[in-house]
C-alpha positions, 0 to 999 in steps of 0.5 A, a space after each residue: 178632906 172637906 165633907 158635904 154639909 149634912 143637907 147635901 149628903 144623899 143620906 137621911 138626915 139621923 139615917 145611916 146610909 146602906 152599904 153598897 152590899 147591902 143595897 145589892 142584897 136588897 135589890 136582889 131579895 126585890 127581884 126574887 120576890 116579883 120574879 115569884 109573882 111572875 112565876 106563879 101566875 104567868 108560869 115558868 115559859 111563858 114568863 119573861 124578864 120584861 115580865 120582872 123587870 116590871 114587877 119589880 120596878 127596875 131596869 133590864 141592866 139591874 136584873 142581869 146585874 143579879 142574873 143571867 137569865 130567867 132560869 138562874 132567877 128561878 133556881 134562886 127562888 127555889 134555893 131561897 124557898 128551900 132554906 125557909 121550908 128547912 128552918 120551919 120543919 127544923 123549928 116544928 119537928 120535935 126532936 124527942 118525937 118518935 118516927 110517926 109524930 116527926 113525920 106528922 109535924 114536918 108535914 103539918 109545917 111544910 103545909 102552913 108553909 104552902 098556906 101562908 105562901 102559895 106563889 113560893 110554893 108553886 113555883 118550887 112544887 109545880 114551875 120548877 119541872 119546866 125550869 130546865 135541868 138545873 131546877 128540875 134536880 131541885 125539885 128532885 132533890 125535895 122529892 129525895 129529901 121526903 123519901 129519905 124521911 119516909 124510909 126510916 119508916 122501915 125501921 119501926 116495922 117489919 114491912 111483909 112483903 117489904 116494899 121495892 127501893 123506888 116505894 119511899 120515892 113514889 109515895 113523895 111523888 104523890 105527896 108532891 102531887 096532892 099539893 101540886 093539885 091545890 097550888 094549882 086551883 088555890 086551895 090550900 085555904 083548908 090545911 087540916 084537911 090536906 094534912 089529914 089526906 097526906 098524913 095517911 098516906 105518907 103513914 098507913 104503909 107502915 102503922 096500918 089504917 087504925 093505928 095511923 088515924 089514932 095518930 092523926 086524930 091525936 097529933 097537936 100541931 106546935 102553937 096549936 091551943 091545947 
């Protein structure tokens, strides 16, 4: 079969063309990344597909090629921040650390996360409650997730009285709502004091007020200069 000359070809010259697949992936990463903006400084609800189809720069018929609404949009975004968070705290925690310095590394990672990416972070912590069932269950899920990893706080200690079931959960409620405050007014600019905030709160219960600061004062976040 003759082939088009090279000048005729609709790749680059000294270029490889992309994959069909490969250009989908892209177009959807582009979509998600302005559907994020859209999210974060419109909000959920009032925010609409013209809204992303704008920010993105491509047809409606592109976007409902990836979605089906704005809804499955949003819950892509929240998949896709998740995953993100998850290989940061992985990366940070240390896996020979003890209860008390996981928990402050998996907390120090999940706020630079939120320093670095506030759009992201907003819309997981803050939109995805008016997102519908399908993300509000994601939202529960990282509610879940943190009171999974505060429980095993019990096992260090002896907890007299010991706490209700619900204590881990309302606890990751309150975490999720010191950072939902921030997002909102765009404040996260100051994550030591936040994690200082937090670290006591998520801790205290379990090592009492002078053992939890010493821990605090002593914890040295990962790339931190000695």
């Amino acid at each position: 079969m003759a082939r088009l000359p090279q000048s005729l070809s609709n790749a680059p010259v000294g270029r490889t063309r992309l994959s069909r697949e490969a250009l989908s992936a892209h177009q959807r990463e582009r979509i998600l990344s302005a559907a994020t903006k859209v999210f974060a400084k419109r909000g959920f609800q009032a925010a609409t597909v013209e809204n992303i189809v704008a920010a993105a720069r491509i047809g409606v018929g592109s976007f409902y090629t990836h979605f089906d609404n704005k809804g499955e949009c949003l819950l892509a975004i929240c998949e896709r921040t998740s995953a993100e968070v998850h290989s940061r705290i992985a990366a940070a925690v240390p896996a020979d650390g003890d209860w008390a310095e996981r928990t402050l590394a998996g907390l120090h990672a999940l706020l630079r996360f939120a320093a670095d990416k506030p759009l992201d972070a907003r819309v997981v912590l803050v939109e995805a409650q008016t997102g519908g069932p399908e993300a509000l269950g994601a939202y529960g899920q990282v509610i879940e997730e943190v009171a999974d990893f505060l429980r095993a706080g019990r096992e260090i200690v002896d907890l007299d009285p010991e706490p209700p079931p619900s204590f881990e959960e309302a606890t990751a409620s309150g975490l999720a709502w010191l950072m939902q405050g921030r997002l909102v007014r765009g404040e996260l600019g100051e994550v030591d004091l936040l994690f200082a905030e937090m670290a006591e709160v998520a801790l205290e219960p379990y090592l009492g007020t002078k053992q939890t600061k010493a821990r605090i004062r002593g914890f040295a976040a990962p790339g931190a200069a000695s």
